[in-house]
PyMOL Python script that loads the backbone (N, CA, C, O; Angstrom):
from pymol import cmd

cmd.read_pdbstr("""\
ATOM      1  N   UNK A   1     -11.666  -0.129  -1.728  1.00  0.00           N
ATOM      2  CA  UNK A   1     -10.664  -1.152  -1.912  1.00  0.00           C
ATOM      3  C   UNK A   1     -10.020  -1.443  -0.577  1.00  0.00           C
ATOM      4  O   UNK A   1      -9.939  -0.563   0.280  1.00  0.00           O
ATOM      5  N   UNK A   2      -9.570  -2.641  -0.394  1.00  0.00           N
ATOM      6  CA  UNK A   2      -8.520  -3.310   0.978  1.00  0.00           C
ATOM      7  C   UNK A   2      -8.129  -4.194   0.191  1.00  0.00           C
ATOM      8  O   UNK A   2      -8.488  -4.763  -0.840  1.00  0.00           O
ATOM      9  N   UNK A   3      -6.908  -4.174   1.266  1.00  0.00           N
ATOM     10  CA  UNK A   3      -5.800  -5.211   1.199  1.00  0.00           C
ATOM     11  C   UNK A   3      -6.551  -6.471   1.317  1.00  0.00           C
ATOM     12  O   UNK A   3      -7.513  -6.574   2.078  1.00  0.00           O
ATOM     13  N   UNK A   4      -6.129  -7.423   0.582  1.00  0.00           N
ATOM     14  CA  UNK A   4      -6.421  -9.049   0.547  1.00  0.00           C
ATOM     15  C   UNK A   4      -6.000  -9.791   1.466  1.00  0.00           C
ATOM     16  O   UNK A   4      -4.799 -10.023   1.602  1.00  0.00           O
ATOM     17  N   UNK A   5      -6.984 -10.317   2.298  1.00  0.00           N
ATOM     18  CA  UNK A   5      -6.410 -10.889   4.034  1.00  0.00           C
ATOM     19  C   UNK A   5      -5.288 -11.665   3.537  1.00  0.00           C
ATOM     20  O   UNK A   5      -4.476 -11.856   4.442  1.00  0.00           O
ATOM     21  N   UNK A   6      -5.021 -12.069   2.675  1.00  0.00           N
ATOM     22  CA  UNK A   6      -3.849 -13.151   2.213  1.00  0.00           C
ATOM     23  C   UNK A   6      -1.965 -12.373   2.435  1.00  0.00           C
ATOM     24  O   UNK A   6      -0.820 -12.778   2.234  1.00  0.00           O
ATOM     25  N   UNK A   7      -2.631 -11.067   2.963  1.00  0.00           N
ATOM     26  CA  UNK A   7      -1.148 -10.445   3.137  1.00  0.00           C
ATOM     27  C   UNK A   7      -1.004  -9.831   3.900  1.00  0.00           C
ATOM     28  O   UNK A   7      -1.746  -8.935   4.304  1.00  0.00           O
ATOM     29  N   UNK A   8       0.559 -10.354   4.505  1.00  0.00           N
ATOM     30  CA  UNK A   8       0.932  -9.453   5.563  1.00  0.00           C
ATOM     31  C   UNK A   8       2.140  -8.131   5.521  1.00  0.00           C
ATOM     32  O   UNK A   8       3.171  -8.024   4.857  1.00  0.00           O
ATOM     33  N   UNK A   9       1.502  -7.211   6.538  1.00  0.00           N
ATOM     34  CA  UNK A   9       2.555  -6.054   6.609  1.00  0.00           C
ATOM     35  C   UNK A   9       3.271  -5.771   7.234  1.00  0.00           C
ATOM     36  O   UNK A   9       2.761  -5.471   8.313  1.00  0.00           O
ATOM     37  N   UNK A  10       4.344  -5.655   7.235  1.00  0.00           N
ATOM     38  CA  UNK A  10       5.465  -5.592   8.169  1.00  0.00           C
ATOM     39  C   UNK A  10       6.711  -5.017   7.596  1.00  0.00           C
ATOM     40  O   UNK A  10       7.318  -5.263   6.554  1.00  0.00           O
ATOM     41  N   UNK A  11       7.007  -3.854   8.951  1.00  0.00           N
ATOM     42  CA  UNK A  11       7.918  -2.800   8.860  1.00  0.00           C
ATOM     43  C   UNK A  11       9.175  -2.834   9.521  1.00  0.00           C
ATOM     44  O   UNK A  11       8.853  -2.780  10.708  1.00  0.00           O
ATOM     45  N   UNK A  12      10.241  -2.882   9.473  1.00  0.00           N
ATOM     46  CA  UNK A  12      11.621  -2.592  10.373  1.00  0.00           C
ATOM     47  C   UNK A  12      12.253  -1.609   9.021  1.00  0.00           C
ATOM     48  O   UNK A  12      12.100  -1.447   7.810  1.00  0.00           O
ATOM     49  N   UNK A  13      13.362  -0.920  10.621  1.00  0.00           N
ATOM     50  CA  UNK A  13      14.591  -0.339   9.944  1.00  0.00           C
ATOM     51  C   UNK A  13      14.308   0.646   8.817  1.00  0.00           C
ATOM     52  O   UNK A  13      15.110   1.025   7.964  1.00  0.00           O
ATOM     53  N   UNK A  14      12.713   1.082   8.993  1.00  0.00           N
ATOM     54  CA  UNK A  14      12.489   2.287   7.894  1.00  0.00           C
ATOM     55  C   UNK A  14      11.959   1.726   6.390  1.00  0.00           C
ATOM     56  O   UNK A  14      11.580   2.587   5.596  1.00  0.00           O
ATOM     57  N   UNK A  15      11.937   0.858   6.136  1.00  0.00           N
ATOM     58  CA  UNK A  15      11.658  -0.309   4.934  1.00  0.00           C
ATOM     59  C   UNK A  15      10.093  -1.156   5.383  1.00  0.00           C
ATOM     60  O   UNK A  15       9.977  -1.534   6.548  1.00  0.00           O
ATOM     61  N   UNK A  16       9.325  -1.323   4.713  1.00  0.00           N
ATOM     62  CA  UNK A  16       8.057  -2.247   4.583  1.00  0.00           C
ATOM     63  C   UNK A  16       7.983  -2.905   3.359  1.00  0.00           C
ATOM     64  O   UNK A  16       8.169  -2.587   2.184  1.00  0.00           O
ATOM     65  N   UNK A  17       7.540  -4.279   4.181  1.00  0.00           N
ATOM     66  CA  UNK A  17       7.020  -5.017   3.733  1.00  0.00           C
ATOM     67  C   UNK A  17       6.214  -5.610   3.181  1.00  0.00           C
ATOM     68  O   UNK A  17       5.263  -5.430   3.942  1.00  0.00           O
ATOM     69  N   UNK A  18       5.719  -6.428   2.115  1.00  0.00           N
ATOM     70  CA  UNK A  18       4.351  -7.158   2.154  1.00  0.00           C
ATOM     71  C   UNK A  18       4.568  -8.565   1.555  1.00  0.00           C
ATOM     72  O   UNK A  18       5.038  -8.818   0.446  1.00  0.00           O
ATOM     73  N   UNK A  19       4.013  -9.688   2.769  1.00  0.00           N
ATOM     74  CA  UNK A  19       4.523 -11.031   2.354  1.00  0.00           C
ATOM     75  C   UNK A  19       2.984 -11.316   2.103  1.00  0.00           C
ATOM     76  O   UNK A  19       1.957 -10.870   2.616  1.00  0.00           O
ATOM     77  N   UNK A  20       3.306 -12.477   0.850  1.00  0.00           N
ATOM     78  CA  UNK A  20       1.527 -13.457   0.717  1.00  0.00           C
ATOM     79  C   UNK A  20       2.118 -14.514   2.080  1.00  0.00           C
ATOM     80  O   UNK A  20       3.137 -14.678   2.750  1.00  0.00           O
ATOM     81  N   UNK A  21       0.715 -15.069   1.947  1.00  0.00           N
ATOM     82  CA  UNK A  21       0.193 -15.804   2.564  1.00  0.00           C
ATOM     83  C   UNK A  21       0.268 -17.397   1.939  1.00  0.00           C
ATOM     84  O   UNK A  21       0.425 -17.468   0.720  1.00  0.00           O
ATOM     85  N   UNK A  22       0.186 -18.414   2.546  1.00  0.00           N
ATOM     86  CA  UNK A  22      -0.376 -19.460   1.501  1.00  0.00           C
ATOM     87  C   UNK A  22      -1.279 -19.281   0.377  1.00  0.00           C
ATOM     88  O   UNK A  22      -1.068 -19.431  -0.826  1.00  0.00           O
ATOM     89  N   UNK A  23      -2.464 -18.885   1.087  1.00  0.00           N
ATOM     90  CA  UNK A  23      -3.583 -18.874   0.163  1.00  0.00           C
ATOM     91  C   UNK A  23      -3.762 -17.835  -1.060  1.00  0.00           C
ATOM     92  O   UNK A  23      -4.748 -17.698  -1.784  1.00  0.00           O
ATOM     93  N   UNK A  24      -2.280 -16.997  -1.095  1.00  0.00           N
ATOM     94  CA  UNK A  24      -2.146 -15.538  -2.145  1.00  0.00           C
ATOM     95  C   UNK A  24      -2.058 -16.787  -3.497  1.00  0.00           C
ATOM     96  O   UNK A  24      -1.917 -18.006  -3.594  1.00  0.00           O
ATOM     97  N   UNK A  25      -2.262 -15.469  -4.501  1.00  0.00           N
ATOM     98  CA  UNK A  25      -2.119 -16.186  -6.177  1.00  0.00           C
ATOM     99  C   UNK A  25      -0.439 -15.899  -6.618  1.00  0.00           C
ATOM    100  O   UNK A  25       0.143 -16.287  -7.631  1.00  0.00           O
ATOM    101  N   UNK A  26       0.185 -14.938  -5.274  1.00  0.00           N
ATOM    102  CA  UNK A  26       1.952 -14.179  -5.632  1.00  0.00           C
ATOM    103  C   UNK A  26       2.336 -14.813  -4.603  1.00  0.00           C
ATOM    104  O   UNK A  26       1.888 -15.147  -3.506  1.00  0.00           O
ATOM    105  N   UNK A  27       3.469 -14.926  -5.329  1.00  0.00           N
ATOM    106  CA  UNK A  27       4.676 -15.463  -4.795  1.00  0.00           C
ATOM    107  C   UNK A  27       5.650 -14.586  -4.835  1.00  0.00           C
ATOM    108  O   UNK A  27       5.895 -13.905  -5.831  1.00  0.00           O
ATOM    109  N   UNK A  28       6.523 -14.510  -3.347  1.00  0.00           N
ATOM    110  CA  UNK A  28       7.439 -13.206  -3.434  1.00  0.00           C
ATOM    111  C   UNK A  28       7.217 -12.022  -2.123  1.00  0.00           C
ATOM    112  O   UNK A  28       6.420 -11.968  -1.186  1.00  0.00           O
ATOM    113  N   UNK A  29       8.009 -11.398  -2.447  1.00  0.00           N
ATOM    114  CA  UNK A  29       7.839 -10.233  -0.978  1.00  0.00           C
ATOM    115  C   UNK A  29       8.411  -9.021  -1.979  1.00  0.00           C
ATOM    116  O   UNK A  29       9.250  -9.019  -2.880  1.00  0.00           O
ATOM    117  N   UNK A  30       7.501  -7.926  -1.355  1.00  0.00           N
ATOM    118  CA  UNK A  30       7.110  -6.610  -1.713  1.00  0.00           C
ATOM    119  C   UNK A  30       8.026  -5.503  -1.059  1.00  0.00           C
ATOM    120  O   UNK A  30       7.595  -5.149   0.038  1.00  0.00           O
ATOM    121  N   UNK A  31       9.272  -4.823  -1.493  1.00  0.00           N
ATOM    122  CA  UNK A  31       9.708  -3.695  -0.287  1.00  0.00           C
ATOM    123  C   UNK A  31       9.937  -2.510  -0.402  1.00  0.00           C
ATOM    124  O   UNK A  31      11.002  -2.366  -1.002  1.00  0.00           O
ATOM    125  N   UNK A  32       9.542  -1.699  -0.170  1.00  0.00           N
ATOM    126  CA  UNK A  32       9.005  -0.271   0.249  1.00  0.00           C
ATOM    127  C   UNK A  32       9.386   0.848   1.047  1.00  0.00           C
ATOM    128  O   UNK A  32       9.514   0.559   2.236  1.00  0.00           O
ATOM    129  N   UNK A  33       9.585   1.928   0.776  1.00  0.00           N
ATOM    130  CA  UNK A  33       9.759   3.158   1.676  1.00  0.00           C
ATOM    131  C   UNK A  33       8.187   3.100   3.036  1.00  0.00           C
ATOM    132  O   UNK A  33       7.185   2.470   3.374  1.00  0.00           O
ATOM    133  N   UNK A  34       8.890   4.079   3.277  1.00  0.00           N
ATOM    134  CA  UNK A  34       7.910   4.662   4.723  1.00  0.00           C
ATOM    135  C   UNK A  34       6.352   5.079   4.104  1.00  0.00           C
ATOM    136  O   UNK A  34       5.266   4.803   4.613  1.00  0.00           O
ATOM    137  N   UNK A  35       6.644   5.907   2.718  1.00  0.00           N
ATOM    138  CA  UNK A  35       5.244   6.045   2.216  1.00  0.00           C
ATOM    139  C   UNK A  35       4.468   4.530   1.628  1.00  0.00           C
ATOM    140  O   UNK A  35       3.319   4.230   1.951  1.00  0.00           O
ATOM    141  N   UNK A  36       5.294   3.721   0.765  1.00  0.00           N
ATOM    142  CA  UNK A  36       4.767   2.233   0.776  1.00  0.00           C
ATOM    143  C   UNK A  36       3.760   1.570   1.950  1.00  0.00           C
ATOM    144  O   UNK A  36       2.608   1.152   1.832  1.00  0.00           O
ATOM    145  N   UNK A  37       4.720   1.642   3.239  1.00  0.00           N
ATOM    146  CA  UNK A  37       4.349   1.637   4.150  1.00  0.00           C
ATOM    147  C   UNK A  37       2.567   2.324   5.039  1.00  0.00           C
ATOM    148  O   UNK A  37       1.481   1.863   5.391  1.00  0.00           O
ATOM    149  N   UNK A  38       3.135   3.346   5.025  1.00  0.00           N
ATOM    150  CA  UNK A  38       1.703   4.141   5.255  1.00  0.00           C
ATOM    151  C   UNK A  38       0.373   3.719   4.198  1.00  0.00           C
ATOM    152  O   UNK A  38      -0.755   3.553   4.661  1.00  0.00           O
ATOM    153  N   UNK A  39       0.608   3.606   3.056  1.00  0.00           N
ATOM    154  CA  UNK A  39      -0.194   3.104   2.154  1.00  0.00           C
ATOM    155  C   UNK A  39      -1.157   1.598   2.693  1.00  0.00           C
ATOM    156  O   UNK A  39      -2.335   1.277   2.851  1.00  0.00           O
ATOM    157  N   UNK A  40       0.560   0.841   2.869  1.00  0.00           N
ATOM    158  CA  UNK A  40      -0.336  -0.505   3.265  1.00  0.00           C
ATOM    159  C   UNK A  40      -1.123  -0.539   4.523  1.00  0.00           C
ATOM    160  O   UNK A  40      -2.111  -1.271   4.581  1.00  0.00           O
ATOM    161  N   UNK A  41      -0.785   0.158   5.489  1.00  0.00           N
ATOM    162  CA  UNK A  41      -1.668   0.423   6.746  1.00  0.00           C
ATOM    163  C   UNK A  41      -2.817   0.916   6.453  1.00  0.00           C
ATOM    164  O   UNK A  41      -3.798   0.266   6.810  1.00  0.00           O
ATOM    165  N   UNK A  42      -3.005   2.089   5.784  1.00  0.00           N
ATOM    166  CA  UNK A  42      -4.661   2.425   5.160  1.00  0.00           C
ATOM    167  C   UNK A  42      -4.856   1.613   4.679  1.00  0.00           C
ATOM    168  O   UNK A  42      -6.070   1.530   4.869  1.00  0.00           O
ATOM    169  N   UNK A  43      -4.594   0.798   4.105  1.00  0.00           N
ATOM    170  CA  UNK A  43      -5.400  -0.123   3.043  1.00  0.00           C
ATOM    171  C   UNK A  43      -5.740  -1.362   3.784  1.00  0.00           C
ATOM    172  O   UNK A  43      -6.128  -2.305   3.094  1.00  0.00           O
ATOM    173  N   UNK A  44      -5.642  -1.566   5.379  1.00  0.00           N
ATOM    174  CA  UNK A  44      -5.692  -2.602   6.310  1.00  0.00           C
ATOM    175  C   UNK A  44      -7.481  -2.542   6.068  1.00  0.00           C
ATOM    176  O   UNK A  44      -8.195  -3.539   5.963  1.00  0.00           O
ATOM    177  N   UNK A  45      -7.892  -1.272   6.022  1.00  0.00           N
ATOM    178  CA  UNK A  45      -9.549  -0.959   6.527  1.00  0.00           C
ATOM    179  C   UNK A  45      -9.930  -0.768   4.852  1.00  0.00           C
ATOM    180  O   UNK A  45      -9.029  -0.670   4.019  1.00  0.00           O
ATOM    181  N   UNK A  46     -11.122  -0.735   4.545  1.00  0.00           N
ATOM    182  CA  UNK A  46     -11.713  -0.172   3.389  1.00  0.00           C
ATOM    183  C   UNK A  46     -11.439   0.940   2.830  1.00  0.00           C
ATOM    184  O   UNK A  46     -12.486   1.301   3.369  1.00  0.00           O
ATOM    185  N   UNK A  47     -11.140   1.690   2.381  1.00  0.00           N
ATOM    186  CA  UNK A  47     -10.784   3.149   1.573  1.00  0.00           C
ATOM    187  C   UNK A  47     -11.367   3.054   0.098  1.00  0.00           C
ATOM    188  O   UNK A  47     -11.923   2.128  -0.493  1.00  0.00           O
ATOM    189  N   UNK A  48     -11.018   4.435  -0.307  1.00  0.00           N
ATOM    190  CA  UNK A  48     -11.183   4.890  -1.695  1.00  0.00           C
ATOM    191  C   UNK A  48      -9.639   5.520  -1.826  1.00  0.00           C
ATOM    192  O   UNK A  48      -8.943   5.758  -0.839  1.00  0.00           O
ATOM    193  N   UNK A  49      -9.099   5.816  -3.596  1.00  0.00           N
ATOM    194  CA  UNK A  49      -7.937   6.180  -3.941  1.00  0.00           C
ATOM    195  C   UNK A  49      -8.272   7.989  -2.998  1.00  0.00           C
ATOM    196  O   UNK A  49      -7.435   8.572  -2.309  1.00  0.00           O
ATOM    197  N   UNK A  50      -9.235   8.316  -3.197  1.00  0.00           N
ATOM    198  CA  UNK A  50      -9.601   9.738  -2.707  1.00  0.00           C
ATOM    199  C   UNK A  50      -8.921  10.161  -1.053  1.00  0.00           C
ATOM    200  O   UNK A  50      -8.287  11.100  -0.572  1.00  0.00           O
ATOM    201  N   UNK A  51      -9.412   9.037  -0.643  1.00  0.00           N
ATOM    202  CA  UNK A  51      -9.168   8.906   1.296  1.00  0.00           C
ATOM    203  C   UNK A  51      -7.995   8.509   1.396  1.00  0.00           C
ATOM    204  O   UNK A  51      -7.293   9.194   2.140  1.00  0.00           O
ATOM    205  N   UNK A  52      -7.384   7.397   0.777  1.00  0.00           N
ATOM    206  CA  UNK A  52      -5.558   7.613   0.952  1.00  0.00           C
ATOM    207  C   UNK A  52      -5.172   9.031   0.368  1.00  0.00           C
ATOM    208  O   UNK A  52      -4.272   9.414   1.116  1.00  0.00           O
ATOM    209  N   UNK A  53      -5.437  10.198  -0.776  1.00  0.00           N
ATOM    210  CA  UNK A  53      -4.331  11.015  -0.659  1.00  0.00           C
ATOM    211  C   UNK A  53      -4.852  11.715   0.470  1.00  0.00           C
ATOM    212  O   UNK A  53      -4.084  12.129   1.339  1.00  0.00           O
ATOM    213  N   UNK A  54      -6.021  11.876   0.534  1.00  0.00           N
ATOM    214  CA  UNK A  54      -6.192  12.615   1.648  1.00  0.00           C
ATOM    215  C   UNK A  54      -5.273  12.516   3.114  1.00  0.00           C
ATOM    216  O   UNK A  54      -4.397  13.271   3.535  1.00  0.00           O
ATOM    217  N   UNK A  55      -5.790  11.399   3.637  1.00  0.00           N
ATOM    218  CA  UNK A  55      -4.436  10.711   4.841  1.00  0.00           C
ATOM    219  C   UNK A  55      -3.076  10.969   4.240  1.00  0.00           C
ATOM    220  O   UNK A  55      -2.250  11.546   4.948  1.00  0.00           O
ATOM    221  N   UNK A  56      -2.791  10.653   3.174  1.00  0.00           N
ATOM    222  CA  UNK A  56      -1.377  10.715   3.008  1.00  0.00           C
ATOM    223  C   UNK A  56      -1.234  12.103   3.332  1.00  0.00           C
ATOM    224  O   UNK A  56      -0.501  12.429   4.266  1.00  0.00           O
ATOM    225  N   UNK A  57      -2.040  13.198   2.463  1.00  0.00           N
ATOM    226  CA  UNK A  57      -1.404  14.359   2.227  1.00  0.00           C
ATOM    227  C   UNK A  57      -1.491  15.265   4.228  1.00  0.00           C
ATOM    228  O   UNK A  57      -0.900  16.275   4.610  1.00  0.00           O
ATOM    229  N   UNK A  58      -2.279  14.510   4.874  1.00  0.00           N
ATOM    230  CA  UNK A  58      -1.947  14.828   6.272  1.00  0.00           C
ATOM    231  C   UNK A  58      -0.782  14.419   6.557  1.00  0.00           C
ATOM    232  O   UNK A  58      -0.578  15.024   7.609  1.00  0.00           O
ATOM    233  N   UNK A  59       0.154  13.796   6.350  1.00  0.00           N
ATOM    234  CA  UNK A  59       0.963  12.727   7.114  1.00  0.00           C
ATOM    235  C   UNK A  59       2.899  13.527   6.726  1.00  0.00           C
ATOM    236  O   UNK A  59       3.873  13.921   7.368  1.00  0.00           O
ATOM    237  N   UNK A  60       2.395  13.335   5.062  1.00  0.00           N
ATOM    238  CA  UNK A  60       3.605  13.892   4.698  1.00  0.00           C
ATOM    239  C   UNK A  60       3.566  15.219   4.388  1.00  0.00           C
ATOM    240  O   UNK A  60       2.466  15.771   4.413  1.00  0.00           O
ATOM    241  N   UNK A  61       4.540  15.847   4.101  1.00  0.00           N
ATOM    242  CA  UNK A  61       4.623  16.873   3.340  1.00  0.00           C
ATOM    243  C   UNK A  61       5.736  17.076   1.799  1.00  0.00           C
ATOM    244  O   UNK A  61       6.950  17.269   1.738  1.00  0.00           O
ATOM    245  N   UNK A  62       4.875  16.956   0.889  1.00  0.00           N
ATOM    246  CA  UNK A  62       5.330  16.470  -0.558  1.00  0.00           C
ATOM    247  C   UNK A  62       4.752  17.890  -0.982  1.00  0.00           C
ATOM    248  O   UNK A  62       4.140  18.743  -0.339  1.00  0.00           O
ATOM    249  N   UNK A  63       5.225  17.817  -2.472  1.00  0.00           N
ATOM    250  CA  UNK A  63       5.422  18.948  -3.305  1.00  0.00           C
ATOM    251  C   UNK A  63       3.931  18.433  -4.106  1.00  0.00           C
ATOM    252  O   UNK A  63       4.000  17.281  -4.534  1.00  0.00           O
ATOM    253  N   UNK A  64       2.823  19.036  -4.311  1.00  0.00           N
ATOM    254  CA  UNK A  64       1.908  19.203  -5.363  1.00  0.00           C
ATOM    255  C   UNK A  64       2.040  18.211  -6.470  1.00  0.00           C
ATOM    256  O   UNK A  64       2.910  18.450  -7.307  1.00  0.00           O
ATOM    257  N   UNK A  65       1.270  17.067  -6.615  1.00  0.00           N
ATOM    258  CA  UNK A  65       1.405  15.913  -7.136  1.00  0.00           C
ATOM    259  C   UNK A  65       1.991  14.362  -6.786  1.00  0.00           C
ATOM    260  O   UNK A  65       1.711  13.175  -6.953  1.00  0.00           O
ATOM    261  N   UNK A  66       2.928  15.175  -6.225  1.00  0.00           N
ATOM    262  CA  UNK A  66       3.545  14.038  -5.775  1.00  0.00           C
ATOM    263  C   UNK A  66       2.948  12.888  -5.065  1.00  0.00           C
ATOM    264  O   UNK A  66       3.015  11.749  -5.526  1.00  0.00           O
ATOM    265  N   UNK A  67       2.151  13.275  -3.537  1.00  0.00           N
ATOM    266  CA  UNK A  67       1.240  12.223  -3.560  1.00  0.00           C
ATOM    267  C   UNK A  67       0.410  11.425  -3.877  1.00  0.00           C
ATOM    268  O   UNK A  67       0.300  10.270  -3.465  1.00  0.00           O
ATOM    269  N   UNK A  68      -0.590  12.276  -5.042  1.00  0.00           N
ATOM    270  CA  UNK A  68      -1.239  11.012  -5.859  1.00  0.00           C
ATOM    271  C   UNK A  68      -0.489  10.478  -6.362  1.00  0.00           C
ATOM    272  O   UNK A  68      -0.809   9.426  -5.808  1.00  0.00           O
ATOM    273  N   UNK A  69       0.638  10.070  -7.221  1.00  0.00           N
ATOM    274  CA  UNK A  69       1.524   9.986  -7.958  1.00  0.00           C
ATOM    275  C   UNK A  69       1.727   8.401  -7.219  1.00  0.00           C
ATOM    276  O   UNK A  69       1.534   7.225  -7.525  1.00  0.00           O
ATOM    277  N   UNK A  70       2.245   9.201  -6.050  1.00  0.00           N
ATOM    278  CA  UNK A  70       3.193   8.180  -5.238  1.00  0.00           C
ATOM    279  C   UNK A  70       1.631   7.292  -4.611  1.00  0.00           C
ATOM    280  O   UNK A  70       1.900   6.302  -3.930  1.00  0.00           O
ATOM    281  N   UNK A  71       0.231   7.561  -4.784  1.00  0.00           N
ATOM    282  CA  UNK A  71      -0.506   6.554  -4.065  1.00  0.00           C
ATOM    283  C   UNK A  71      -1.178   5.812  -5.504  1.00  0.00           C
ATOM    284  O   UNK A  71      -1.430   4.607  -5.499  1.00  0.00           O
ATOM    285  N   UNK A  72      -1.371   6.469  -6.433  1.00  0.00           N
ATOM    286  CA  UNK A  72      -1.551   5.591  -7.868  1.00  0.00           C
ATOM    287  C   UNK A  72      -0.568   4.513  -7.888  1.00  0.00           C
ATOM    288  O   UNK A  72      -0.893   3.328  -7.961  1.00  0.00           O
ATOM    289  N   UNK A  73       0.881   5.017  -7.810  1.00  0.00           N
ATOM    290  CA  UNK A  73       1.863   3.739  -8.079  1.00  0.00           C
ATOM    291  C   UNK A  73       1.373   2.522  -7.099  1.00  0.00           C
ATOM    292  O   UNK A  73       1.051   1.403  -7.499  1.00  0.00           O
ATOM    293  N   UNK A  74       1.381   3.009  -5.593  1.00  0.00           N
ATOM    294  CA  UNK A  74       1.602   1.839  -5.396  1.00  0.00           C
ATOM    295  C   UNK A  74       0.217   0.890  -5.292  1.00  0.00           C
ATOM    296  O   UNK A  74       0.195  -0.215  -4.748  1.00  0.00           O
ATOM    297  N   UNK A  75      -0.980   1.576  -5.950  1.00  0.00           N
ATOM    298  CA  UNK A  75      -2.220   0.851  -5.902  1.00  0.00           C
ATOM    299  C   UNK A  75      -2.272   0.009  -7.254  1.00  0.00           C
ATOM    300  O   UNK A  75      -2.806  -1.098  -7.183  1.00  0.00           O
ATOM    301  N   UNK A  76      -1.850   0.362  -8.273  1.00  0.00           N
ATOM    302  CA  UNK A  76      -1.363  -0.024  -9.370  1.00  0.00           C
ATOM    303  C   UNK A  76      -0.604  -1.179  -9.714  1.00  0.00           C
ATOM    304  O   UNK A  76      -0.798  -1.965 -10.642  1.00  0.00           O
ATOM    305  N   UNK A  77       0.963  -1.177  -8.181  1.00  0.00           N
ATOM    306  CA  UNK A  77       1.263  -2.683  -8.232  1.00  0.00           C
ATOM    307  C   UNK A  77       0.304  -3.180  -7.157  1.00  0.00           C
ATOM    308  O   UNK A  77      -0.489  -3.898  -7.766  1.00  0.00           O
ATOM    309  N   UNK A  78       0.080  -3.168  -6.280  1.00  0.00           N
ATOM    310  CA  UNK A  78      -1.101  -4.165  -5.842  1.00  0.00           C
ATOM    311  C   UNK A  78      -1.923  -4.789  -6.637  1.00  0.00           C
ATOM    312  O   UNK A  78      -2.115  -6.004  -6.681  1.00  0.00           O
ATOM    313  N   UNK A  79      -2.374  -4.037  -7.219  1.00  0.00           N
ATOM    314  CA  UNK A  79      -3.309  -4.564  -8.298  1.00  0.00           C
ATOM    315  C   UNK A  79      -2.713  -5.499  -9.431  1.00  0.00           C
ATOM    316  O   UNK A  79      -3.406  -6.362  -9.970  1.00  0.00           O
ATOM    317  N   UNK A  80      -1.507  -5.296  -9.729  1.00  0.00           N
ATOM    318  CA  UNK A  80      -1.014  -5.921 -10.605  1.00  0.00           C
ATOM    319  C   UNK A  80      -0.377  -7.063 -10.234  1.00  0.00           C
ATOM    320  O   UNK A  80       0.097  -7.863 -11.041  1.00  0.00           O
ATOM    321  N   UNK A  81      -0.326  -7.229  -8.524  1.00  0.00           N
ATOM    322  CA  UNK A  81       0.250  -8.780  -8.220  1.00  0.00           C
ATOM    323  C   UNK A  81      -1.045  -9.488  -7.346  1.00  0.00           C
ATOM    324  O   UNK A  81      -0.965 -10.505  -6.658  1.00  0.00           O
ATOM    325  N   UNK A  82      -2.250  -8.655  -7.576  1.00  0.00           N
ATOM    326  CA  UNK A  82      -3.290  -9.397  -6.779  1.00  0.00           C
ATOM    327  C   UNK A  82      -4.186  -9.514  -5.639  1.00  0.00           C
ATOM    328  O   UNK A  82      -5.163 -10.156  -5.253  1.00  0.00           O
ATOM    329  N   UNK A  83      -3.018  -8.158  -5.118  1.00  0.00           N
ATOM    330  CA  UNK A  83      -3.204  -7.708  -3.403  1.00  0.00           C
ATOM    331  C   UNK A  83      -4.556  -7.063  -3.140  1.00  0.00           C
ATOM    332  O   UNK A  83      -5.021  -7.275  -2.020  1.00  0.00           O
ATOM    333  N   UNK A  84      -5.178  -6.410  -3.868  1.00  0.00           N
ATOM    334  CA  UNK A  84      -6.428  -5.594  -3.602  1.00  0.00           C
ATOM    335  C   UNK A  84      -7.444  -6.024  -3.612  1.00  0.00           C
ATOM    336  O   UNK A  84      -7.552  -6.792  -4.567  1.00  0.00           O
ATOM    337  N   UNK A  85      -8.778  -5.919  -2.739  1.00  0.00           N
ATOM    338  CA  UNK A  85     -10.273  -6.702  -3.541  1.00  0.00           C
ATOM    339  C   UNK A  85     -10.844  -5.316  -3.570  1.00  0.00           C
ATOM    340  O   UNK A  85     -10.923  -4.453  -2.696  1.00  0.00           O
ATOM    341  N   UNK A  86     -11.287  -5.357  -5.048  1.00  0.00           N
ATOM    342  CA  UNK A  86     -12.433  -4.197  -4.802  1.00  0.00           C
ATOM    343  C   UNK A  86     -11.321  -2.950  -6.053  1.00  0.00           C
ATOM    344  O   UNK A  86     -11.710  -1.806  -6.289  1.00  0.00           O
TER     345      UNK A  86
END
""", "prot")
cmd.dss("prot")
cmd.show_as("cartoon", "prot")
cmd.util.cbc("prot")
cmd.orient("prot")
């Protein structure tokens, strides 16, 4: 799965972003913690749900579950406003 060229990512002040594009089917902007964040950066390149916890679980340090948890959710709304191919 990747992100749908139709969106962009963008971070300040500890908060991320994700705006459509013209050509998106959503309308609206997306905002997010630091892990949101990290998510949408892997998802710039091709991945599997497997290879984000993996990266994630390098990156942060969370309690046992928590990261899939926290990388299901946010693949889940992607998916549910359009953002993902694949």
């Amino acid at each position: 799965m990747k992100l749908k060229k139709e969106y962009i990512v963008h971070s300040a002040g500890g908060e991320s972003f994700l705006v459509p594009t013209g050509g998106a089917d959503f309308s609206g902007i997306v905002k997010g913690n630091e892990t949101f964040g990290a998510v949408l950066d892997l998802l710039k390149e091709e991945t599997t749900e497997a290879e984000l916890i993996t990266s994630m679980k390098s990156r942060f340090d969370a309690p046992e579950g928590a990261i899939e948890r926290d990388v299901q959710k946010v693949i889940n709304e992607l998916r549910k406003i359009g953002a993902l191919d694949g």
